[in-house]
C-alpha positions, 0 to 999 in steps of 0.5 A, spaced: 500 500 500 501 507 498 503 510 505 504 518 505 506 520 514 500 525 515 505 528 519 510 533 519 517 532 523 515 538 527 507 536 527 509 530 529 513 532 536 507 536 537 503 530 537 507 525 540 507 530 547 499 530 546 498 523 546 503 522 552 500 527 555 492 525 554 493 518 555 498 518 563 493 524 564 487 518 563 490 512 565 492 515 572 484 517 573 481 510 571 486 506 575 486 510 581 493 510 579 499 515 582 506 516 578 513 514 582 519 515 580 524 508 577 530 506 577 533 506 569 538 499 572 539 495 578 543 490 581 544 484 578 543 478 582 536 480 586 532 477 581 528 484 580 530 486 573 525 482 567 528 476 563 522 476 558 523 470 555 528 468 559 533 467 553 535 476 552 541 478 556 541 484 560 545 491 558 551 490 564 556 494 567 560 495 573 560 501 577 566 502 582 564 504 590 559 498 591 561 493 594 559 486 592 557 484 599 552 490 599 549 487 592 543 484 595 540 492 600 538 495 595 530 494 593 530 488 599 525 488 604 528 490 611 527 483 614 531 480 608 538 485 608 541 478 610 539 474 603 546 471 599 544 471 592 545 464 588 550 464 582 549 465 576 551 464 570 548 470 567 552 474 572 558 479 570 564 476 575 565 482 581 572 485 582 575 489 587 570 494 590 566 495 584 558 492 583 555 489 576 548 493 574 543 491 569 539 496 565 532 494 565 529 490 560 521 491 564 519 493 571 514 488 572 518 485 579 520 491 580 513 495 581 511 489 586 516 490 590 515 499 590 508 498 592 510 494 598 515 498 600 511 505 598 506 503 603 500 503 598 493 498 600 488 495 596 485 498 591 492 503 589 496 503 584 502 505 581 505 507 575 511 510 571 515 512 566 519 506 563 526 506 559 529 500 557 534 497 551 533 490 549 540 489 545 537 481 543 531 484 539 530 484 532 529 490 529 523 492 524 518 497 522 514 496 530 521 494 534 526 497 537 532 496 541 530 502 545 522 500 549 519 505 553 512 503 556 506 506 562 509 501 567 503 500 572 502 495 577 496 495 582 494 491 589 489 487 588 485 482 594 487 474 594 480 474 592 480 478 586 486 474 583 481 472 577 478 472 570 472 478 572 478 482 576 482 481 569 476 483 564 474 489 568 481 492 569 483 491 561 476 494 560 479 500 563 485 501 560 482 501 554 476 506 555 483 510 555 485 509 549 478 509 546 479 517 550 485 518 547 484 517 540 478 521 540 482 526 544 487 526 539 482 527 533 479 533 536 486 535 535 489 534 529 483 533 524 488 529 519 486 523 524 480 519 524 477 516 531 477 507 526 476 504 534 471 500 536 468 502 543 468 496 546 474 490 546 472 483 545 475 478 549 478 471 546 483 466 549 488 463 546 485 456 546 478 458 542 483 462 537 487 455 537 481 451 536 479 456 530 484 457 527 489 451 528 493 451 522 495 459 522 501 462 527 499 466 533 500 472 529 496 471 524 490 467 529 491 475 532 490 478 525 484 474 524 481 476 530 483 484 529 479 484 523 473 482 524 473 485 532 477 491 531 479 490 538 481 484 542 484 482 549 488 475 548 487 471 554 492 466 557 498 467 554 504 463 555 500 457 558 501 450 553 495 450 548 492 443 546 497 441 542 503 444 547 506 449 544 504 456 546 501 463 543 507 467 545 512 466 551 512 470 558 517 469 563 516 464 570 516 469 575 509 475 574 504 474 570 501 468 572 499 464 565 497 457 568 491 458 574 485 454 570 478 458 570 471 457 568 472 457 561 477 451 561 482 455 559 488 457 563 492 463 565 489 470 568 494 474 564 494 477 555 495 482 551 491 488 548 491 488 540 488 493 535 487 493 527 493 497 524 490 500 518 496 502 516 500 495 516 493 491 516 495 487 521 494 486 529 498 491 533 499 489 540 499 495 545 499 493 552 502 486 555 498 485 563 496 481 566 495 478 575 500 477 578 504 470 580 503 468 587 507 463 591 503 457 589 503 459 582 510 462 582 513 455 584 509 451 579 511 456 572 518 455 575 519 449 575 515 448 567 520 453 565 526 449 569 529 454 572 527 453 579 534 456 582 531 464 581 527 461 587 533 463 592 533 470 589 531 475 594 526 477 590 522 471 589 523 468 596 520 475 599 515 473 594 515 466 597 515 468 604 508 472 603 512 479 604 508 481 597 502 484 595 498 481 590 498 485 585 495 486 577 499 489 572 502 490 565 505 495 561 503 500 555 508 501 550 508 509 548 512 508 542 507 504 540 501 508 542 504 514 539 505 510 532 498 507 533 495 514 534 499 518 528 498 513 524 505 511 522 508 506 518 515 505 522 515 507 530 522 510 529 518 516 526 515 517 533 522 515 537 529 517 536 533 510 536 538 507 532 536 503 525 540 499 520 542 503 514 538 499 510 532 501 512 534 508 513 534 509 505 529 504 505 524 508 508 527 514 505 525 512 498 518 512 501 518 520 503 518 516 511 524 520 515 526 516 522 528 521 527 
């Protein structure tokens, strides 16, 4: 298809600050969430930073004037200052008075971890600007090494730990971006509202067993074509025929407790038809949160039980955590979305191959 930016360099920077401003402005107010500042590394070791897939390997660096004994005081609760982190094999070797740090590559433990030591109850949440380099990523028109996202993450009762928490939470995020897009429209006339207003939800089993011969991918195109909007339940849990929809790491979101429908998992991704690239677009990753017995069980169907001895998880272990629902929403993404881009670099300032630079030149597309 033919692709034209409505855009200019300098309309689009306009744009992205409106957007940014209009959703954190929403997102805050549905949820009930306040803003708090979050950490850009952390030490390695505490089992705090993301390992997505479990395969990706953290941006790390050794900082002089922290000695490797104190690696475990920073971001533990006070009752566990004492815990001796487990090797690793994924852990630069310390020397001499210096500490390995990790740039993050989420913030989904760390959030948890901040709601307990910040004080927050049921019912309150958080959210924060997250800034994270993912160096194994591959790069194309929707991926960058760069990530920047609304982390956001809430206490909810052991008793609400359930699909109807989950539906009635991603109904909310996305009246926001329903919002915004209205919002952004009224501002900028050259975009047209395309969202429906309400989401339709469908896990990855009834996806599965309608489209059992089309990947994940394009079992979410289908859905998004038809719906327009679609919130993908149970996502990194064992399909019927074993393999997955997509992966999710052991130690948050909670991808393997049944619910009634027969399905498992109480986490998912929110995903729209992108007119532009015709094909689903995901914008938001969330789900509940692990809890012990659950953290145990996804542990150890992934094979790496060692990360139980982490301070965090065996704070996690220890019932010193709150249960929480969270997730994150890109804002490279949204923006994209909103814009109505054909590349996310035209709404971030990243690094690309020179390839697609050129590329996306022919095309009258500048990356900024």
């Amino acid at each position: 298809m033919t692709y034209k930016p409505l855009f200019s360099l300098r309309d689009s920077e306009q744009a992205i600050k409106q957007v940014k401003d209009c959703f954190e402005q929403l997102l805050s107010s549905q949820l009930g969430l306040q803003r708090v500042t979050a950490p850009f590394f952390v030490r390695s070791g505490t089992g705090l930073n993301d390992d997505l897939n479990g395969v990706e390997m953290p941006v790390a660096f050794n900082v002089k004037g922290l000695k490797p004994h104190e690696q475990t005081e920073e971001f533990m609760l006070p009752k566990m200052s004492g815990t001796k982190t487990p090797s690793s094999n994924r852990e630069p070797t310390l020397s001499g008075a210096h500490q390995t740090v990790e740039v993050v590559q989420s913030l989904a433990k760390w959030k948890r971890y901040a709601l307990k030591r910040y004080g927050f109850k049921p019912g309150e949440g958080l959210y924060t600007d997250m800034n994270a380099i993912r160096p194994d990523e591959d790069l194309d028109n929707i991926h960058s090494f760069y990530v920047d996202q609304w982390d956001w993450c809430k206490i909810i009762l052991p008793e609400e730990r359930n699909v109807e928490t989950l539906k009635a939470t991603v109904e909310k995020i996305y009246a926001c971006i329903v919002a915004c897009e209205k919002a952004i429209s009224a501002k900028f006339p050259v975009v047209t509202p395309l969202l429906p207003e309400k989401i339709t939800f469908v896990t990855t089993k009834e996806m599965y067993e309608q489209y059992p011969t089309l990947t994940p991918k394009q079992r979410e195109t289908e859905y998004c074509k038809k719906y327009g909007a679609i919130f993908v339940i149970g996502i990194g849990g064992a399909l019927p025929d074993g393999s997955i929809h997509d992966g999710r790491a052991p130690d948050y979101d909670d991808w393997t407790t049944p619910r009634p429908d027969g399905g498992i998992g109480l986490n998912g991704d929110i995903v729209v038809w992108n007119p532009i690239l015709e094909s689903a677009y995901e914008l938001s990753s969330m789900g509940i949160r692990v809890d012990a017995e659950t953290l145990l069980r996804q542990l150890e169907i992934r094979g790496c039980m060692e990360r139980a001895q982490f301070p965090f998880h065996k704070a996690l272990l220890a019932g010193e955590l709150p249960q929480t629902i969270g997730g994150g929403i890109g804002q490279s993404r949204l923006c994209m979305y909103m814009l109505r881009t054909a590349h996310i670099g035209e709404v971030q300032a990243a690094i690309w191959p020179d390839e697609m630079i050129a590329e996306y030149a022919e095309k009258g597309v500048t990356l900024l």
